[in-house]
C-alpha positions as CSV (number, residue, x, y, z in Angstrom):
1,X,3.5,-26.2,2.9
2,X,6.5,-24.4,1.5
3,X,8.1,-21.7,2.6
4,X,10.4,-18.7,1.2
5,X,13.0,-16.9,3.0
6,X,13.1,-13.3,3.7
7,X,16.7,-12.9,3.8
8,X,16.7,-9.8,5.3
9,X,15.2,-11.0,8.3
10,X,16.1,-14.7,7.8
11,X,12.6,-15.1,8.5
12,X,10.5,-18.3,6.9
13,X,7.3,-17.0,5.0
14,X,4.9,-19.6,3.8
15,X,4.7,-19.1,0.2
16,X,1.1,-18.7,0.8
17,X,-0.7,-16.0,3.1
18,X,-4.2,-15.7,4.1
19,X,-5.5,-12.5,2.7
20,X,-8.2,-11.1,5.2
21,X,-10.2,-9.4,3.1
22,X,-13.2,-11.5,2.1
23,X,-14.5,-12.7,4.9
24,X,-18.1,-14.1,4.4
25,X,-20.2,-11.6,5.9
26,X,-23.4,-12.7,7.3
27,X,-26.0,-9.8,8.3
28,X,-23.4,-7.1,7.2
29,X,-21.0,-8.3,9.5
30,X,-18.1,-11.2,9.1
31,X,-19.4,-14.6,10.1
32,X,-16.4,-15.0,12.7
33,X,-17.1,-18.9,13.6
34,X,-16.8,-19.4,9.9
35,X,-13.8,-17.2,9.5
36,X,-12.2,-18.8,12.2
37,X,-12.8,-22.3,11.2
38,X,-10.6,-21.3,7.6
39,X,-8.0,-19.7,9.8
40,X,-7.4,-22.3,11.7
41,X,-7.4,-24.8,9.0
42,X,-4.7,-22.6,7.1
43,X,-2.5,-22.4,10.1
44,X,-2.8,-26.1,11.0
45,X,-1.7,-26.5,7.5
46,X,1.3,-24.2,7.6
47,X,0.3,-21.3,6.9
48,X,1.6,-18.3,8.7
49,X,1.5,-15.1,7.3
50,X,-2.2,-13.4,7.7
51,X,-2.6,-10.1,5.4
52,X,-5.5,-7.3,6.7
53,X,-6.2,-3.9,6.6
54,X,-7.2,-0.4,8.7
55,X,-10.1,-0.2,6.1
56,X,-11.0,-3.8,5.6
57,X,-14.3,-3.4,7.7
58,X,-14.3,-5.7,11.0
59,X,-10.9,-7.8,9.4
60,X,-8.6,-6.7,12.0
61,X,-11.2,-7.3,14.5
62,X,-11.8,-10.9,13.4
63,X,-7.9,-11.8,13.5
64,X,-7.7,-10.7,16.6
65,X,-10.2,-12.2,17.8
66,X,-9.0,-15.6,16.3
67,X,-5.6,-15.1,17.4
68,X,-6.5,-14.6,21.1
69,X,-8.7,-17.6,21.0
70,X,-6.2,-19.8,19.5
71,X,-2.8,-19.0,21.2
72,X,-1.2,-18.5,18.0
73,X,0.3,-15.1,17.6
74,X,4.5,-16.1,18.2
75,X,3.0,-19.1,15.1
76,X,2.3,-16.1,12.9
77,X,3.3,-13.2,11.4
78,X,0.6,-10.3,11.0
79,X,0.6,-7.8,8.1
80,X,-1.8,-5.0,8.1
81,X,-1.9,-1.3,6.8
82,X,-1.4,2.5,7.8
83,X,-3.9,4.4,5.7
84,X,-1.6,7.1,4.8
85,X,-4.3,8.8,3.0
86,X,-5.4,9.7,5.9
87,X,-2.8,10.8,8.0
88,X,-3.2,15.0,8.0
89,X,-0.7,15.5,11.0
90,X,1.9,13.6,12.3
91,X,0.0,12.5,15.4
92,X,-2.3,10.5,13.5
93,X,0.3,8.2,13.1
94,X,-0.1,7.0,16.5
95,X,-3.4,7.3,16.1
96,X,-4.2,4.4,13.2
97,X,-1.2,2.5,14.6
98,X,-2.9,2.2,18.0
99,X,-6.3,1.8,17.2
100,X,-4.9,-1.1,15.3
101,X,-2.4,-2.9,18.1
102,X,-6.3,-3.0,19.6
103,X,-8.4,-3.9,16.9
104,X,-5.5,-6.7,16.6
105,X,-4.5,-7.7,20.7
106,X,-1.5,-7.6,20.1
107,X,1.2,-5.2,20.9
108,X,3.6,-5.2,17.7
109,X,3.1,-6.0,13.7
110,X,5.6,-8.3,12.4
111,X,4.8,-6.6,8.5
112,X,3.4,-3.2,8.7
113,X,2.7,-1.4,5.3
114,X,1.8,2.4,3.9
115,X,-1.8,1.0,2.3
116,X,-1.9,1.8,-1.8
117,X,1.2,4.4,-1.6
118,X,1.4,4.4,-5.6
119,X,3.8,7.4,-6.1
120,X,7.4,8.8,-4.6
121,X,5.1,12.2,-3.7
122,X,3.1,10.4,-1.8
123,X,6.4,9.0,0.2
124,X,7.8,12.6,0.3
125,X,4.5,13.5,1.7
126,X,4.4,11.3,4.6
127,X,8.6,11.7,4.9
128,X,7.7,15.5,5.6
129,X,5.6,14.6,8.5
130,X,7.9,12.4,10.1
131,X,7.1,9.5,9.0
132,X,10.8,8.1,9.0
133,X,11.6,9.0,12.7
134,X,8.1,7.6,13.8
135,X,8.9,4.2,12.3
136,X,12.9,4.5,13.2
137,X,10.9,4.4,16.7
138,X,8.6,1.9,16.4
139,X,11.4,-0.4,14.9
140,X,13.6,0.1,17.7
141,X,10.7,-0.4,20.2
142,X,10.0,-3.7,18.7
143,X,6.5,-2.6,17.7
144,X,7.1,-2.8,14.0
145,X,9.1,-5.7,12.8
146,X,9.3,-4.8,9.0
147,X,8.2,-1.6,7.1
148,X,6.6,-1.9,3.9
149,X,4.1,-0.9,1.3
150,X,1.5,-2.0,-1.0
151,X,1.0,-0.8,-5.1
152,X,-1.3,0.1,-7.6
153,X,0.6,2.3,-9.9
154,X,3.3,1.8,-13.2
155,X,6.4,0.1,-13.1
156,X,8.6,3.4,-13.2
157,X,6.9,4.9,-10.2
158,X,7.3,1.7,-8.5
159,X,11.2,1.5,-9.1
160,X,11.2,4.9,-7.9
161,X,9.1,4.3,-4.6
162,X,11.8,1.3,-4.1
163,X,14.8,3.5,-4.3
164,X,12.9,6.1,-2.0
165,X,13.9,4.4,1.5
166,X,15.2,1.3,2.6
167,X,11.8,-0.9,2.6
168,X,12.1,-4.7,3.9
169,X,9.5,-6.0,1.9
170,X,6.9,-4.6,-0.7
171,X,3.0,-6.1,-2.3
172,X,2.2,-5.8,-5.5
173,X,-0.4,-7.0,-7.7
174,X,0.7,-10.0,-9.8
175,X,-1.1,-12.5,-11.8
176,X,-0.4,-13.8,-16.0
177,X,-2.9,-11.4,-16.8
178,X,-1.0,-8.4,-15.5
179,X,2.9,-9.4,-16.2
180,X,2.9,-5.8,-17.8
181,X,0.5,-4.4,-16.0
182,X,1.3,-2.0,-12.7
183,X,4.7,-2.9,-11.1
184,X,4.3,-6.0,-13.7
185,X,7.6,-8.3,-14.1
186,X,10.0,-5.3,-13.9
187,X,9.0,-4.6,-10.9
188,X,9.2,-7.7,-9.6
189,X,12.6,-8.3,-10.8
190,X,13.8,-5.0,-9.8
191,X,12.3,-5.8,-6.0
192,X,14.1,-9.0,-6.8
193,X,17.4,-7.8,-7.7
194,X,17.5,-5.3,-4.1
195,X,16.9,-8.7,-2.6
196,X,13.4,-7.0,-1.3
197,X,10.5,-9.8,-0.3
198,X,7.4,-9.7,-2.5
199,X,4.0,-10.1,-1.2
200,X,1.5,-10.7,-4.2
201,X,-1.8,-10.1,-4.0
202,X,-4.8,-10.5,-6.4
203,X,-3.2,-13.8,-8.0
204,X,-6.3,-15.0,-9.5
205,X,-7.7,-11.2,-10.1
206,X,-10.3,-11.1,-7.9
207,X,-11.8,-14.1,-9.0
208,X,-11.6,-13.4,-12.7
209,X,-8.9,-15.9,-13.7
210,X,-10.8,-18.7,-12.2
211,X,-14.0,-18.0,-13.9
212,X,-12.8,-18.0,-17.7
213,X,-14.7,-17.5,-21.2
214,X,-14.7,-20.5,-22.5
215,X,-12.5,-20.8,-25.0
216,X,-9.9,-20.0,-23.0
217,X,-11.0,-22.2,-20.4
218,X,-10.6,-25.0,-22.9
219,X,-6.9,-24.5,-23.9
220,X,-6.0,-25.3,-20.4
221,X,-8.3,-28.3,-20.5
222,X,-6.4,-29.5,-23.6
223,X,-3.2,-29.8,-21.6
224,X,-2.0,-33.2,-20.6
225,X,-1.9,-31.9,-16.5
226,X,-5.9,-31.6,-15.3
227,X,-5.8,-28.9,-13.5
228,X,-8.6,-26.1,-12.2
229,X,-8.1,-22.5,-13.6
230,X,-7.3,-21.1,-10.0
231,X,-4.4,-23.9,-10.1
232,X,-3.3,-22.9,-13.0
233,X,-3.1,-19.4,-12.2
234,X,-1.4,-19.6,-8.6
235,X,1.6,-21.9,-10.4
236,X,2.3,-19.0,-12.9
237,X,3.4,-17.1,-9.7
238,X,4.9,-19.6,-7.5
239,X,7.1,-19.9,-10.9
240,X,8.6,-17.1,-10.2
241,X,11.5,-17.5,-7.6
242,X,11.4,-13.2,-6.7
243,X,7.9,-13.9,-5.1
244,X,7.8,-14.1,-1.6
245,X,4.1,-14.8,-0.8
246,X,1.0,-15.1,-2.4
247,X,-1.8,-14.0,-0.5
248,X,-5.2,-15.7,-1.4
249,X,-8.3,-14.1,0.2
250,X,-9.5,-17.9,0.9
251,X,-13.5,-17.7,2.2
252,X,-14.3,-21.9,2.2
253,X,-13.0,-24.8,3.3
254,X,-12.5,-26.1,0.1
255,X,-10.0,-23.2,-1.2
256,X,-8.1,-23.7,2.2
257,X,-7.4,-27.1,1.0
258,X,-6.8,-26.5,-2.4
259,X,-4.4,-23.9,-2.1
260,X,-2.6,-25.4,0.6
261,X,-2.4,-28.7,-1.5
262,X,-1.0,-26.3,-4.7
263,X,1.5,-24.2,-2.5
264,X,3.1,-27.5,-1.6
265,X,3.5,-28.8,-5.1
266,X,4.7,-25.8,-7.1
267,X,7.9,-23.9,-6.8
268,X,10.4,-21.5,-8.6
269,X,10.8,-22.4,-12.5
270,X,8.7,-25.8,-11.8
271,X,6.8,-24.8,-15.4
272,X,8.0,-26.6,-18.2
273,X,8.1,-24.8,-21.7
274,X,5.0,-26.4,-22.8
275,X,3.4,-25.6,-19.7
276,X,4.2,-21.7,-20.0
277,X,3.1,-21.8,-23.6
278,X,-0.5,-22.4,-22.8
279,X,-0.5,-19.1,-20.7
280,X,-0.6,-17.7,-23.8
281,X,-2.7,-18.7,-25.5
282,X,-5.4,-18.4,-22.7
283,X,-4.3,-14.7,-22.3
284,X,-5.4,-14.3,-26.3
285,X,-8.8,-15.6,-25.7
286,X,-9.0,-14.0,-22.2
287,X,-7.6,-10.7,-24.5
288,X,-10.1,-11.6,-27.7
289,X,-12.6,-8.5,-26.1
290,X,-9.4,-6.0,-26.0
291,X,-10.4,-2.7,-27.1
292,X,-7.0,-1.5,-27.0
293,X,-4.1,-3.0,-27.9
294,X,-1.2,-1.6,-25.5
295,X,1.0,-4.4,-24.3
296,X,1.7,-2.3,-21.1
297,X,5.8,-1.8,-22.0
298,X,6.2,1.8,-21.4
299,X,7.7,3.0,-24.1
300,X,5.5,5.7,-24.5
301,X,6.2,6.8,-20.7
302,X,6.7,9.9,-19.5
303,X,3.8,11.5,-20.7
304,X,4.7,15.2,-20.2
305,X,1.3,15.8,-19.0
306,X,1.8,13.0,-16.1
307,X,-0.8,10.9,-17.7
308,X,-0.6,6.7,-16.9
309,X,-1.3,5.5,-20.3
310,X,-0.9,1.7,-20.0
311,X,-2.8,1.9,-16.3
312,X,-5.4,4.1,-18.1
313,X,-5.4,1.5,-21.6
314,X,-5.6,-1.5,-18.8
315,X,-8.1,-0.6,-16.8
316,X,-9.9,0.6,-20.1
317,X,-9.4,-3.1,-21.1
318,X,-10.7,-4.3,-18.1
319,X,-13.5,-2.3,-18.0
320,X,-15.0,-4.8,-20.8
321,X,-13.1,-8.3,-19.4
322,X,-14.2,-7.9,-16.2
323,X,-17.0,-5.7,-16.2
324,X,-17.3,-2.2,-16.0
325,X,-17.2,-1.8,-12.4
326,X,-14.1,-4.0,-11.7
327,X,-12.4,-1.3,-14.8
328,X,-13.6,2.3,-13.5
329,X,-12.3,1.2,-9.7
330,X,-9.1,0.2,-10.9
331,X,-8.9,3.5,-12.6
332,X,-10.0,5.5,-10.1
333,X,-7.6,3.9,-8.1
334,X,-4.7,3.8,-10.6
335,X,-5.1,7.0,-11.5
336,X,-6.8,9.3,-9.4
337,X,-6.0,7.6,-5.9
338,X,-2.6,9.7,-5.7
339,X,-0.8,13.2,-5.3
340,X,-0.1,14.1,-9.1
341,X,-3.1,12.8,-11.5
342,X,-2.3,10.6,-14.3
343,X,-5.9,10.0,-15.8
344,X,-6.4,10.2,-19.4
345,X,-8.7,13.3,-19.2
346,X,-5.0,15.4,-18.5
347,X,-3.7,14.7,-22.3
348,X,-3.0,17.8,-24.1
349,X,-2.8,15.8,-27.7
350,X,1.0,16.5,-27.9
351,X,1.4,13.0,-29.5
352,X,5.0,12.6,-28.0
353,X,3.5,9.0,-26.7
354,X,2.7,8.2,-30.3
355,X,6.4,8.5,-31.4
356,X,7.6,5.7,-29.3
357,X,4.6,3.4,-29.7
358,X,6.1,0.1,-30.9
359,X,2.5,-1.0,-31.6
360,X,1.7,2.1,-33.3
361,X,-1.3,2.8,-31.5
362,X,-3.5,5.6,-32.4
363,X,-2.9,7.1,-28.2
364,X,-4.3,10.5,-28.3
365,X,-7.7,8.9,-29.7
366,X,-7.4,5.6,-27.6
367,X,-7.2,8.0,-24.7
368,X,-10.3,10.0,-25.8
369,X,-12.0,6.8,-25.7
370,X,-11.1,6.0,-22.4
371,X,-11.6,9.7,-20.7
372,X,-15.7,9.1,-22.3
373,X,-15.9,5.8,-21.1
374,X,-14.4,6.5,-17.5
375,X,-14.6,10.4,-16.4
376,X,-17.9,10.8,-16.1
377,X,-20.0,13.3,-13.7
378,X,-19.4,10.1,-11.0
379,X,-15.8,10.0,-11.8
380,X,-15.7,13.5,-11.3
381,X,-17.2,13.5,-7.6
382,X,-15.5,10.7,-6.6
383,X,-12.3,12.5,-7.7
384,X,-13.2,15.3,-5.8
385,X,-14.1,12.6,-2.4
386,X,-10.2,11.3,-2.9
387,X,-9.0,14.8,-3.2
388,X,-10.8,15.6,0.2
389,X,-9.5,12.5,1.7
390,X,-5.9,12.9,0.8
391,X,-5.5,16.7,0.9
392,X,-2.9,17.9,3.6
């Protein structure tokens, strides 16, 4: 295993974490003897960083449960989340954060992070409840090590969120499909330049760079190096020297091993030219069902009406790729999943976007397409659920 430092701590991550998430579940619930046996196998081969969640159903449970029977918890360093969305009142902090030291037994988190705060209002939000005094508290306590937060939104709201307090470390999503896509490269680099540690998740999106269409799936088998598409994927990021971590929600044996195996032969810029090349040319195959063709640069940001058009074109995009499912989620989520809306359906036709296209995309109508496709009568309750959910 390799490892990266967090130099503001001066702490030793292993390049790759265990992402808690995808448990096998057996009967509804996680199958822990399984779970544990992939845990365990991780940490004996170096990993130690282990990534849940409040709302990951029964995850916390199951690494704490791990952790207690193994004897491992000064061996690792736990990450998990404050639903923020949740918090109406500034007790409530205490509330999750508890409830989570139990779920967890333990009585600190070495990475704690506001889950999926995607905008600076959402920060301001919290900020007016307290938020900064409760974790000045907790830090000097010792029962939060580092403060954090994880992102779905567009790279200018994620510079934004950066400059909004003095965070220790940050998680995006990250993988060759979306280098322009949410906090995308910029991001990255800006994280980078602060000298803030980088937790990525979804490296192989979800599961969708590893099960290619064909023909892209055959440019990679044309290269010299044999290598599996998950492979392929997780070296794009370890190429990157501002990642930190690269979680990988790892639910056999087999995935332990490989991606143990791959995180201790890759590294920063270990990608020849050639090598990068063929990321390309996937991406046009992977790309060849595009409806739109936004490139995700921005130009045509701010909309004046607040609306996310390259999270809205992407997850329109997706919405084909990946399925329809996988696309209206990330929408919702992208788009809806935060204090000021940014879904297409907001676009007054103004066409100020249009004027700083350098594709020269047709956005007002592209964004018609995607407000039919997406904002449906579902969209519109579950909009209305989120709304409940996050209203203060």
């Amino acid at each position: 295993m390799q490892y990266r430092l967090n130099q503001k701590k001066n702490q030793k991550l292993s390049v790759l974490g265990f992402g808690c998430m995808r448990f096998t579940r057996k009967g509804g619930s996680i199958d822990q003897d399984k779970a544990e046996r992939e845990m365990k196998r991780a940490l004996d081969l170096g990993v130690n960083y282990f990534d849940t969640a409040y709302v990951y159903p029964g995850s916390e449970v199951c690494l704490g449960k791990f952790i207690k029977r193994y004897g491992c918890r000064e061996q690792i360093s736990i990450a998990t989340k404050l639903p923020h969305y949740r918090v109406k009142q500034t007790a409530d902090f205490d509330r999750y954060f508890d409830e989570e030291l139990e779920r967890l037994q333990t009585d600190y988190i070495d990475y704690y992070l506001m889950h999926m705060m995607n905008d600076r209002q959402s920060w301001n939000r919290l900020a007016e409840l307290g938020i900064i005094e409760w974790i000045e508290q907790k830090k000097k306590s010792g029962a939060i090590r580092n403060i954090g937060f994880s992102f779905h939104g567009g790279t200018e709201s994620f510079r934004e969120l950066l400059d909004a307090y003095d965070w220790e470390f940050c998680q995006i999503q990250f993988n060759y499909m979306d280098e322009h896509a949410q906090a995308g490269v910029e991001g990255l680099k800006y994280a980078g330049e602060k000298g803030i540690p980088v937790v990525v998740m979804e490296p192989l999106r979800g599961g969708r760079l590893v099960h290619l269409p064909p023909k892209a799936a055959a440019e990679f088998s044309k290269m010299p190096q044999q290598r599996s598409a998950a492979e392929w994927g997780l070296r794009w990021i370890w190429n990157h020297p501002e990642v930190t971590v690269v979680l990988s929600g790892m639910n056999d044996l087999s995935q332990v091993e490989e991606n143990c195996r791959i995180a201790a032969e890759s590294g920063p810029d270990h990608l020849s030219k050639k090598e990068l090349a063929v990321y390309d040319r996937v991406l046009r195959e992977i790309h060849a069902a595009v409806k739109v063709g936004c490139t995700g640069c921005g130009y045509c940001q701010p909309c004046p009406q607040g609306v996310d058009i390259p999270n809205c074109f992407s997850s329109y995009n997706n919405s084909y790729s990946d399925g329809y499912v996988t696309g209206f989620r990330e929408y919702l989520m992208c788009t809806a999943m935060r204090k000021d809306k940014s879904y297409a359906g907001l676009c007054v036709g103004c066409g100020a976007c249009e004027k700083h296209c350098p594709q020269q995309l047709p956005v007002r109508q592209d964004l018609k397409r995607v407000r039919r496709r997406f904002e449906t009568p579902v969209f519109a309750v579950a909009r209305r659920i989120v709304d409940m959910v996050m209203r203060y």
